[in-house]
N, C-alpha and C positions, 0 to 999 in steps of 0.2 A: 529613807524608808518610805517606801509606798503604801498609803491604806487603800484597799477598795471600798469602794463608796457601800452606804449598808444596803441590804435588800430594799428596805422601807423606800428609800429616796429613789431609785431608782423606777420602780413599777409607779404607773401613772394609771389611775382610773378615775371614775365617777363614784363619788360617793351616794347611800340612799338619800342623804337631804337634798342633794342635787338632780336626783333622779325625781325625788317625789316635788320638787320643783316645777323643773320639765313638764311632768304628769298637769298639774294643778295649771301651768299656762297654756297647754295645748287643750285641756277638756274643757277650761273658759273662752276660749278660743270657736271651740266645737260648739258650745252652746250660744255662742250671739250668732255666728257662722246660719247655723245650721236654719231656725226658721228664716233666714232671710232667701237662702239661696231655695229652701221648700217654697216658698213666694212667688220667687222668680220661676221655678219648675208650674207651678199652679197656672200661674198670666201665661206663660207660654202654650199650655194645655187648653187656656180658654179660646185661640185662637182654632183650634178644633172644631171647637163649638160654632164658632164665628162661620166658619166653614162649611158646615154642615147647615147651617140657618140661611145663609145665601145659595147655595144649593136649591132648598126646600122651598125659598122665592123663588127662584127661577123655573124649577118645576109648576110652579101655581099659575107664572104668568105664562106659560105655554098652554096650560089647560084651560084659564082664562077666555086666552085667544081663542079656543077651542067653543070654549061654553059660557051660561050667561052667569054662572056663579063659578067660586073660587071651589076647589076640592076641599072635603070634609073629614079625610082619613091621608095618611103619609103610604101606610103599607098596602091598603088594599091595593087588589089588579084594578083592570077596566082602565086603566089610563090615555084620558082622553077620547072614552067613548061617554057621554054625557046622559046618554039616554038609557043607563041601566037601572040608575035610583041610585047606585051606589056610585061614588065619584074620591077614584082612589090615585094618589101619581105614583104607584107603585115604586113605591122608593123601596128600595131590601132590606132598609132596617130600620126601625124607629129607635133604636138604642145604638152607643158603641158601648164600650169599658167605662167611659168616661161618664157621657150625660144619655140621658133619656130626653124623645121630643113627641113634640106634639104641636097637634092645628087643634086651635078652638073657634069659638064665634067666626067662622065661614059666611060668607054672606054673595052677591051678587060685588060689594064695594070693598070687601076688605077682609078678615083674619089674623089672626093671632098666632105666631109660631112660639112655643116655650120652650126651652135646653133646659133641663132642670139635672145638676151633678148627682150619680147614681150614689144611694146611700152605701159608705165602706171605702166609698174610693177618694184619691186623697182630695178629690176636686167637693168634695163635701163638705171638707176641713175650711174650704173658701168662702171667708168670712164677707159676708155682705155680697160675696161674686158668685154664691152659688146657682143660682138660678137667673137667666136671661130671658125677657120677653120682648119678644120683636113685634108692635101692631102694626098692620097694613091697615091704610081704611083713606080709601079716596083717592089714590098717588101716593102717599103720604107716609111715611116708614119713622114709626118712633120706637127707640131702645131705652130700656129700661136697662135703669145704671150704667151711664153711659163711661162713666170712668172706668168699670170694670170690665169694658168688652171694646177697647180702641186700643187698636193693631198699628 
């Protein structure tokens, strides 16, 4: 005589302690995971900034050449004509999504470029890296926090 095997033994699934298992190692998972690779998305973002900061050198040392002081504005016009009062290297945007910038202390020897992460965006959340200052003065180019802004 043959028995068939019962229903029970036959069907194979996942029980809820198994499931809610699963759940509990992948959302621990998700939370160490998660600010590290936000991190790595951040340092990659500051390389933008990086970007945009050697740019705004190389704009200054063209006007430079030009004139006997460094420009005092990123967006005004007039670039490169020195003799208006206003001395702008008409860059198109003093902002992206990311940082906002800016020239301070302009001089005949030197200035200051800043990237500062726009508030809301997640380059804000970047702890100690939020804000970059590049000073020029003499030749001489020092970066503030430099572990935060090397590509």
């Amino acid at each position: 005589m043959h028995t068939s095997p019962s229903p029970s033994s036959t069907v194979r699934g996942f029980t809820l302690i198994e499931l809610m298992i699963v759940t509990v190692v992948v959302a621990t998972l998700a939370a160490i995971a998660m600010p590290s690779f936000m991190g790595q998305i951040r340092k990659a973002r500051r390389a933008e900034a990086v970007d945009a900061v050697a740019k705004i050198q190389q704009a200054q040392e063209r006007w430079r050449s030009a004139c006997t002081t460094y420009a005092s504005s990123i967006t005004l016009a007039n670039a490169g004509d020195c003799n208006t009062g206003t001395s702008g290297l008409a860059i198109a945007a003093a902002s992206n999504a990311r940082y906002n910038y800016a020239l301070s202390a302009t001089s005949g020897t030197g200035y200051t470029i800043t990237a500062t992460a726009v508030t809301g965006s997640s380059q804000a959340s970047d702890t100690g890296c939020a804000t970059l200052n590049v000073v020029f003065s003499q030749g001489n180019t020092t970066r503030s926090q430099p572990a935060c802004w090397s590509n």
